[in-house]
LUMTIDREN-512450 format. One record per residue: x, y, z of N, C-alpha, C in turn. Coordinates in steps of 0.05 Angstrom, whole numbers, plus 5000, padded with zeros to 4 digits. Atoms other than C-alpha are relative to their C-alpha. Layout:
<atoms>
XYZXYZXYZ
...
</atoms>
This chain:
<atoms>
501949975021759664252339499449744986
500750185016755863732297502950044979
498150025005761163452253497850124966
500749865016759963782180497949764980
502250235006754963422133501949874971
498550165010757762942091498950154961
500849945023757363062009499949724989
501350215015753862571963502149834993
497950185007760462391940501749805024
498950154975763662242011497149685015
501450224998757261742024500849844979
499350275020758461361960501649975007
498050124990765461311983499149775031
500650134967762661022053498549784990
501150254996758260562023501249695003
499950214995758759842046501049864965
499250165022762959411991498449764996
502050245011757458821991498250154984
503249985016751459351968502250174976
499549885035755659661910499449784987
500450185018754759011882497249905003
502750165004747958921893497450074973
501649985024742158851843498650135011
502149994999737459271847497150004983
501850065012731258961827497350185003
502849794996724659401804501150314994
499449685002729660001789499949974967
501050065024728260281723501950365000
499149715000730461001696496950155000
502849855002724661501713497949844997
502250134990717661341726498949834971
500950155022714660791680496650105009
502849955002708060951652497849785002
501950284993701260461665497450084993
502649954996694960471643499450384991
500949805000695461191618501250295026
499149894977698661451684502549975007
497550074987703761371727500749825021
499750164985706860851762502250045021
499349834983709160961824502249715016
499650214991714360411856501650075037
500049994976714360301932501749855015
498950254996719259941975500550035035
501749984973718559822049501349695011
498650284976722059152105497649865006
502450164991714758872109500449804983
500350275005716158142099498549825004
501450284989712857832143496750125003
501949855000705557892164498950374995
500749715001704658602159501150054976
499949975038706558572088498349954984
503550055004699958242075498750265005
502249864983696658762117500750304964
499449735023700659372065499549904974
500150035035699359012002497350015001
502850004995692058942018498650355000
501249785001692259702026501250114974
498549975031696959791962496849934981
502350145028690959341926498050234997
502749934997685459811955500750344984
498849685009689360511936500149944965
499750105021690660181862497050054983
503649985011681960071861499450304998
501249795004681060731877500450324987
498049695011686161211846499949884965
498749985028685561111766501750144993
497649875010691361331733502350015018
496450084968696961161799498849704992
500850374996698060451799502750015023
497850144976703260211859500949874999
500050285012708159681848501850025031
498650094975710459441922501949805006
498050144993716959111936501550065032
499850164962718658772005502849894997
496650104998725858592024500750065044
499350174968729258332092501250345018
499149634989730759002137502849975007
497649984993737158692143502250064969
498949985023739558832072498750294987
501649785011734159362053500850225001
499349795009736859942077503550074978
497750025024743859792034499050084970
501749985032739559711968499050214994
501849775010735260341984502950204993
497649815008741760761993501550024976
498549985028745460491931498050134979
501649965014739060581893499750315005
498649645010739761371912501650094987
498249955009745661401902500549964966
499650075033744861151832497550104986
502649985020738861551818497649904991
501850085005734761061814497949855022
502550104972730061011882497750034993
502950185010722960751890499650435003
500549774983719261461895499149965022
501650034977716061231955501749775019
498450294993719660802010499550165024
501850014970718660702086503349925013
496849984974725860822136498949985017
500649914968725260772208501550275005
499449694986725261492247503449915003
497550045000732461192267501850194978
498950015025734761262196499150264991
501949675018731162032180503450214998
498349874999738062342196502649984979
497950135021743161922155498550064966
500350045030738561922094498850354992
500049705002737062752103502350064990
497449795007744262862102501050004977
499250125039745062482036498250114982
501349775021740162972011498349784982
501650225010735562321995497250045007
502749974997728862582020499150284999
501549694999723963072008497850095028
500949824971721363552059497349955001
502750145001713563382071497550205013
501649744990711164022099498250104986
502849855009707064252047496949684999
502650234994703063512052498749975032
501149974973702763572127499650225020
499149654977701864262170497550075010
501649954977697464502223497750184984
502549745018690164722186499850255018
500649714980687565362204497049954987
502950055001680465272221499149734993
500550195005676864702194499950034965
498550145026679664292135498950064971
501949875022673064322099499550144991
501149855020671464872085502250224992
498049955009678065142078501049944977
500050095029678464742020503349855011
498150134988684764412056500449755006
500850244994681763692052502149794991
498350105016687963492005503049925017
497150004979693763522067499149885028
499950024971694563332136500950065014
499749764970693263652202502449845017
497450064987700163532232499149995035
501249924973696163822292499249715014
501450215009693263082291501549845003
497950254993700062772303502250145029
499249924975703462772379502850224989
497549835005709163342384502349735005
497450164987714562772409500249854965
499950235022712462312343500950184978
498749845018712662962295503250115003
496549764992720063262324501049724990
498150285014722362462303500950024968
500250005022721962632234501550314991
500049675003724163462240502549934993
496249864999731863632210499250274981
499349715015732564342201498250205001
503149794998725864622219498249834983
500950065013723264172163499249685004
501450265002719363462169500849874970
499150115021722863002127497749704989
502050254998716862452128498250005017
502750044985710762262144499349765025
501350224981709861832210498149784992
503050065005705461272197498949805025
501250144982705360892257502550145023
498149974972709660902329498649625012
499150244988711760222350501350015028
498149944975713160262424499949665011
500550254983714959722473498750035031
503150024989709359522521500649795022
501150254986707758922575498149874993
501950285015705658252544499949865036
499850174976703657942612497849785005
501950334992700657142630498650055021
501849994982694757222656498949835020
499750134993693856602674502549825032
498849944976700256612723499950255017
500049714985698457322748497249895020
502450144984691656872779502149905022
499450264976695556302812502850075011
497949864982701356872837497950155016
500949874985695757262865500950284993
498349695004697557932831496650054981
503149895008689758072816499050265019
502049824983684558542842498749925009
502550164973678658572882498049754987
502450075009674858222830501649644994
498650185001680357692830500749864959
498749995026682757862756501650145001
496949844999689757982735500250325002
499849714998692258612744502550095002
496749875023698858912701500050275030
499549904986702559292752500850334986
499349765017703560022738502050225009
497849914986708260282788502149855009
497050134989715760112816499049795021
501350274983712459802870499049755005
501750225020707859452839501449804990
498350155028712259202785501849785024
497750224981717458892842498649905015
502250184988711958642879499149694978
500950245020709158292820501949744994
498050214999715658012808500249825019
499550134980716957732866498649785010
502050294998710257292868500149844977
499350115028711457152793501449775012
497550144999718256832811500049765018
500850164975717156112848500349724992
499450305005719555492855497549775005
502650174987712954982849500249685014
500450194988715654402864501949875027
497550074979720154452920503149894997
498550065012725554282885503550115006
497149834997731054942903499750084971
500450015040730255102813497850125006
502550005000725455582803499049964973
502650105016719955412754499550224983
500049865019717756052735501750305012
499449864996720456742734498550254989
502049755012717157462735500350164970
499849925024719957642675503949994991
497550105001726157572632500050164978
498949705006730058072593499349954963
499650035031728658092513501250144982
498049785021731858542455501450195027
498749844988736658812504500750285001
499549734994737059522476498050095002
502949904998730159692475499349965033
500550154970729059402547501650265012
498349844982735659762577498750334989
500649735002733660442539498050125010
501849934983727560402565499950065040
499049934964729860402647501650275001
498449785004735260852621498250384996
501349715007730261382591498150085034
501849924972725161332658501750055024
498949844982730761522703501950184984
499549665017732262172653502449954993
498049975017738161922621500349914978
499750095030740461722550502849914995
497450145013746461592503501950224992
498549725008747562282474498450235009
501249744999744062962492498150074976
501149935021739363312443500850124982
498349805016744363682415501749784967
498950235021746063012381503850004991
496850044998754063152396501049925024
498649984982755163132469498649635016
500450374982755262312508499150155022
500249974973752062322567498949605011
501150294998751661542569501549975028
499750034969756361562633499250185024
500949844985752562002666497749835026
501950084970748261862740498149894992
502950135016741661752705500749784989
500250275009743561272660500549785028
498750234977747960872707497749905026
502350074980741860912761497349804988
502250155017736760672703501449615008
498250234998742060042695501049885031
500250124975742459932769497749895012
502350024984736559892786498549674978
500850285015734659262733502749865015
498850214997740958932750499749825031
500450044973739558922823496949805000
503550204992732358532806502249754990
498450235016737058062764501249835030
498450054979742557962820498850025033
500250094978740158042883496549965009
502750085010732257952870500249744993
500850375014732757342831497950054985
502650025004726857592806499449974969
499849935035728857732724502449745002
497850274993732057122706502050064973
498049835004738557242685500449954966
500550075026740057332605501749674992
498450145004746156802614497249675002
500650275000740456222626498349994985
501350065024735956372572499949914983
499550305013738455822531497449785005
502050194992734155382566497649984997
502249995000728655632558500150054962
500549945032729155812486499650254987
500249645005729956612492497750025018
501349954983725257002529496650064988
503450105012719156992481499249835001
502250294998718656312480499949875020
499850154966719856212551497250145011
502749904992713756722555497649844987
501350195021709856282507500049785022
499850244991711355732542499249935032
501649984972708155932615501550035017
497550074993715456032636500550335014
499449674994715656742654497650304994
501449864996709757252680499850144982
499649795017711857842636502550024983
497649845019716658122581499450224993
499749695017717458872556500649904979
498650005027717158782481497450174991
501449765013713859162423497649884996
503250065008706659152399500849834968
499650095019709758922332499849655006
500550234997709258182371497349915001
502450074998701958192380499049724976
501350285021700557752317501049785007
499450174992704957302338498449775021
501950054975701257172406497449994999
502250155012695157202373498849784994
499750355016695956562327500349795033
498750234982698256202397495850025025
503050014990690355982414499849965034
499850164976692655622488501050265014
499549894980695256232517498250265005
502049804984691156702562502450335009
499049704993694057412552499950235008
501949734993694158102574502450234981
497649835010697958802545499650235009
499949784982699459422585502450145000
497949765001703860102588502349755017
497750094985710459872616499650175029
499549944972710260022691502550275007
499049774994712660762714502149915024
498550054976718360472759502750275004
498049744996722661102747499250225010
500849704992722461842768499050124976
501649965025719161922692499049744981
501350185014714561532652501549964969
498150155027719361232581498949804989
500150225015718660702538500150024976
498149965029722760592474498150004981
502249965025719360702411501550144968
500049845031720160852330498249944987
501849975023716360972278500749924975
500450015023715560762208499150294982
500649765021716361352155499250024982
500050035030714261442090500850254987
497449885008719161832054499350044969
499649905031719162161977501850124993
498649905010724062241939500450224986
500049745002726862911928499850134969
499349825033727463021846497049934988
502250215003720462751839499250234966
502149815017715963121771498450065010
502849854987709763501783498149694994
501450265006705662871757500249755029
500250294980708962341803500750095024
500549954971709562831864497749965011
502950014990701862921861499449655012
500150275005701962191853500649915030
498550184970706561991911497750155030
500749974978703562421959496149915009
501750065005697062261938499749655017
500050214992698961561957500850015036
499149994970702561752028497450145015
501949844978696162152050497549705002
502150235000691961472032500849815028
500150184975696061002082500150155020
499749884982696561532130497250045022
503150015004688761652122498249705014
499950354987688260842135500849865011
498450064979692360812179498549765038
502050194979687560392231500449644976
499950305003687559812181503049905000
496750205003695459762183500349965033
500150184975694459722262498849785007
500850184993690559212260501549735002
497350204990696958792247501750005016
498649994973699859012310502050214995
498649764988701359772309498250165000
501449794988699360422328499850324981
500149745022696861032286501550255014
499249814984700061622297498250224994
501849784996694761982284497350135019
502150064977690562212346496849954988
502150025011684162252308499049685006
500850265005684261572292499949915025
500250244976686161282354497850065030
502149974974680761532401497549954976
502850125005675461242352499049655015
501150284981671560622380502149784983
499450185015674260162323503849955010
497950074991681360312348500449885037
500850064960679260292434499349684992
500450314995676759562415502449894993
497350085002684059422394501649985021
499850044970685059212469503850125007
498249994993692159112464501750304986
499749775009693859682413498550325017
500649774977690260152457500950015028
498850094974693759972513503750125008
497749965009700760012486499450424991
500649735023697760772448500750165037
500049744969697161082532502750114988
497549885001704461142520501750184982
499149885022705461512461501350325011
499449774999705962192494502550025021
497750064990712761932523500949874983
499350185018714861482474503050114998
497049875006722461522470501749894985
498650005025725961582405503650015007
497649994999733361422401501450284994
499149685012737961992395500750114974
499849915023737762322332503250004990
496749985004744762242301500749914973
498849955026748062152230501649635004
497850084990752661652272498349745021
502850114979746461182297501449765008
498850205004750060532276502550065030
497650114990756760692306499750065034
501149994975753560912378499849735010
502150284989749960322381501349675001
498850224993755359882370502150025019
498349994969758960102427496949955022
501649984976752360182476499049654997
501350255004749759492446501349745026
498050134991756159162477499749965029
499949924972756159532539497149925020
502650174973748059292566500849805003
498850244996750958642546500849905029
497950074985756558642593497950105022
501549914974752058982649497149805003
501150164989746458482644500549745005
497850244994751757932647501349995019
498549854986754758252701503249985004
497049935012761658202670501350335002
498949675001762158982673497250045022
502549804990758559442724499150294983
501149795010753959982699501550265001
498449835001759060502714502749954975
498150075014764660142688499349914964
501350095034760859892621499850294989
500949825012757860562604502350274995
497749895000764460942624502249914974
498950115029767760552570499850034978
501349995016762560572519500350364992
501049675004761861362532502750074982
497549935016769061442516500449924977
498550135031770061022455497750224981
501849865016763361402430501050324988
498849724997766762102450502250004970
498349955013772961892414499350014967
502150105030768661632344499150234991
501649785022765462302337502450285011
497549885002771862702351501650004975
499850045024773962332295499650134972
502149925026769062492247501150355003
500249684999769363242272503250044987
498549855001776963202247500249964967
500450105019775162912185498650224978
501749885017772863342121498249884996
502550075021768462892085500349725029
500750314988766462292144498249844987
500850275015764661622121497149965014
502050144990757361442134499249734994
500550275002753560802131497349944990
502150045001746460662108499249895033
501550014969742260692178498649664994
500850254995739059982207496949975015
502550064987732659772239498449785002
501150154988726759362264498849894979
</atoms>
C-alpha cells in the first residue's frame, strides 16, 4: 500500500534545516489591500527569459482587472521550492504560485493546494450561452496533461503549459551528411531506422585524420533523454500505482540497451565521458559539432538569439515499440484557505494566463490548451508546433510523494550506464532495490519525513 500521508506536523519536521532559516521576502499576514481591492501575490522559478514573457502578462492582467493588482516574485528553482514550502507551512504563501506537475503530489499531501475543479470542468454544451464563460473547458486540455495534475479524483491545478523534449537538429550538417529528401532539404528522421541511419552519416571524420569531427548526436540532461528511450520501449521507474519499482524490469533495461549500443558499438552518440571537450552537448550543438540533441522546447530562445546557426525542431523519432518523450508541465496552484474576495480574485487571475496562454509560448512553450494550439498564430510557431505533435504521449514522471528520493537513486544509475561503468541490468537492478528498500521504509514509519519537491 501507499505509505500513509504524512501530517502537517511530520513535514515541518522533514523540512530541510537551510529553509527554516530562510527569509521569506513579499510574505505578509493575509491579503494586503491596493487601490481599493485586493492584492494578490504571485511567485513562480521564471528568472530567466520567460520571466519577462510572465511579467508582461502580469502587467496586461493588472490593465485590465481594476480592483486585483498582482505583485510577481521570481526566485532560482533551485531554492524556490524550499521558500514556497516554509511559506505554507508558516501560513504565509503567495495565493497564487506555479510547481512543476513533479511537485503536485508532495505539496497535495501537505494539504497546500486547493482543488481547481470548480474553475476547470468539462462544459455541457456551449460555454456561451450556458452562461459558463467564467471557467474552463477541461475538455480543451489533453487527458495525459489533465491526469498530471489529478490526486484523489480531484485536479489540484491548472496546467498552463507542457514542456516536452523534442529534436533540435543542424540543418546545415543534415545537407552535407545527405540525410535530406527529394527536394534536397533536411529531413528530421522519424523512425528507429531513420534515426540510426541519420546517425551514422551525421558521425564523420572530415579530415582523415582517425578523430571524428562531428557526431550524430550527443547525450544532454541525462534523465530526461534516458526516460525518454525508457518510456518508448513501455517501461518506467515505478508502476501507476505509484508503490510498486519496476525500474529493473525488461522494458526499461531494453530502452537502456538499445542507446548504449549507438554509444559503444555505433560510435555514433558520442560518449558523455568526452563531452568536456566540447563544452557539454548544447554547445557542441551550437557549435556545428553534433547533428542532433533531444532537449526541451524551453531551449528554443536560446537558439534563437544564436543568428549563425541554421536550425530545425521535430517530434523525437519513434525508435521504440511506442511513441514517448519526457515532459512536465507548469501549474498554477491556489492556495487552500483563500476568502471569497481573493478566491474570485486568484482564479480570476489563473483563468487569464491560461486564456493567454499562446503569448507565454511564444517564449518557448506549449499551451496546453487544444483550442489554442491548432490556431494559425500558434501553427506559425514552427518549432512549438512541432514539439506540440507529441503531447498526446507526453510522458510525465511517476507520480510519487517520494519524487526526490527515486530520482536520486535512478539519476546515479543512467549515469553509470551511459559511462558504461555499470550495465543496464546491473545499474537498474541496484537502483530498483535501494528504491524498494526507501519506500519500505517509509511504509514502516508513522509520520515519514518528506522534502519540498524539485524541478526544471
Amino acid at each position: 500500500m501507499i505509505p500513509p500521508r504524512p501530517t502537517r506536523r511530520a513535514f515541518l519536521a522533514g523540512a530541510t534545516a537551510s529553509a527554516a532559516g530562510i527569509a521569506l521576502a513579499g510574505c505578509g499576514d493575509g491579503a494586503a489591500i491596493a487601490r481599493g481591492g485586493v492584492t494578490l501575490r504571485f511567485w513562480n522559478g521564471f528568472t530567466g527569459p520567460d520571466g519577462r514573457t510572465m511579467l508582461g502578462l502580469v502587467k496586461r492582467f493588472n490593465q485590465q482587472n481594476a480592483g486585483i493588482h498582482v505583485v510577481m516574485q521570481r526566485m532560482e528553482w533551485g531554492t524556490y521550492y524550499n521558500k514556497l514550502f516554509v511559506a505554507n507551512l508558516g501560513g504565509r504563501a503567495p495565493q497564487v504560485f506555479v510547481i512543476h506537475s513533479d511537485a503536485v503530489t508532495r505539496f497535495n499531501r501537505a494539504e497546500f493546494l486547493r482543488p481547481m475543479d470548480d474553475l476547470a470542468h468539462p462544459r455541457i454544451g456551449d460555454g456561451a450561452s450556458s452562461g459558463d464563460t467564467d471557467t474552463i473547458d477541461s475538455a480543451d486540455i489533453d487527458p495525459n496533461v489533465w491526469a498530471a495534475v489529478e490526486r484523489g479524483g480531484k485536479h489540484m491545478g491548472i496546467p498552463l503549459d507542457i514542456h516536452t523534449i523534442g529534436m533540435f537538429y543542424n540543418r546545415g550538417l543534415f545537407r552535407t551528411a545527405g540525410v535530406v529528401d527529394d527536394r534536397r532539404e533536411p529531413r528530421a528522421p522519424q523512425t528507429g531506422p531513420e534515426y540510426v541511419d541519420a546517425l551514422r552519416r551525421l558521425t564523420r571524420d572530415t579530415n582523415g585524420d582517425g578523430i571524428r569531427d562531428t557526431y550524430g548526436q550527443a547525450l544532454t540532461w541525462l534523465r530526461t533523454n534516458a526516460y525518454t528511450y525508457i518510456r518508448q520501449w513501455g517501461g518506467d521507474i515505478m508502476a501507476s500505482d505509484g508503490e510498486t519499482v519496476i525500474l529493473d524490469q525488461p522494458e526499461a533495461i531494453a530502452g537502456m540497451r538499445y542507446i548504449v549500443d549507438l554509444i559503444e558499438r555505433e560510435k555514433v552518440i558520442m560518449p558523455p565521458e568526452t563531452l568536456s571537450s566540447f563544452g557539454g552537448a548544447f554547445v557542441g550543438f551550437r557549435q556545428g559539432k553534433l547533428g542532433m540533441v533531444f532537449e526541451g522546447i524551453y531551449y528554443l530562445p536560446e537558439l534563437q538569439r544564436q543568428r549563425d546557426m541554421d536550425f530545425g525542431a521535430a517530434p523525437v523519432p519513434h525508435m521504440g515499440p511506442k511513441p514517448a518523450a519526457w515532459a512536465s508541465s507548469h501549474v498554477l496552484c491556489v492556495r487552500p484557505d483563500l476568502g471569497d474576495e481573493e478566491l474570485a480574485a486568484a482564479k480570476r487571475f489563473v483563468k487569464f494566463l491560461s486564456d493567454n496562454s499562446l503569448d507565454w509560448a511564444e517564449g518557448g512553450q506549449i499551451p496546453v490548451r487544444k483550442s489554442l494550439r491548432e490556431t494559425d498564430r500558434f501553427r506559425g510557431m514552427t518549432a512549438q508546433s512541432a514539439f506540440a505533435s507529441q503531447v498526446p504521449h507526453a510522458a510525465y514522471l511517476p507520480q510519487s510523494p517520494y519524487i526526490n528520493e527515486y530520482l536520486s537513486e535512478f539519476d546515479p544509475a543512467v549515469e553509470k550506464i551511459f559511462r558504461r561503468s555499470a550495465t543496464p541490468e546491473q545499474a537498474f537492478a541496484d537502483a530498483a532495490k535501494r528504491i524498494r528498500a526507501m519506500l519500505e521504509r517509509y511504509r514502516n514509519e508513522s509520520a515519514p519525513v518528506a522534502h519540498a519537491g524539485g524541478g526544471i
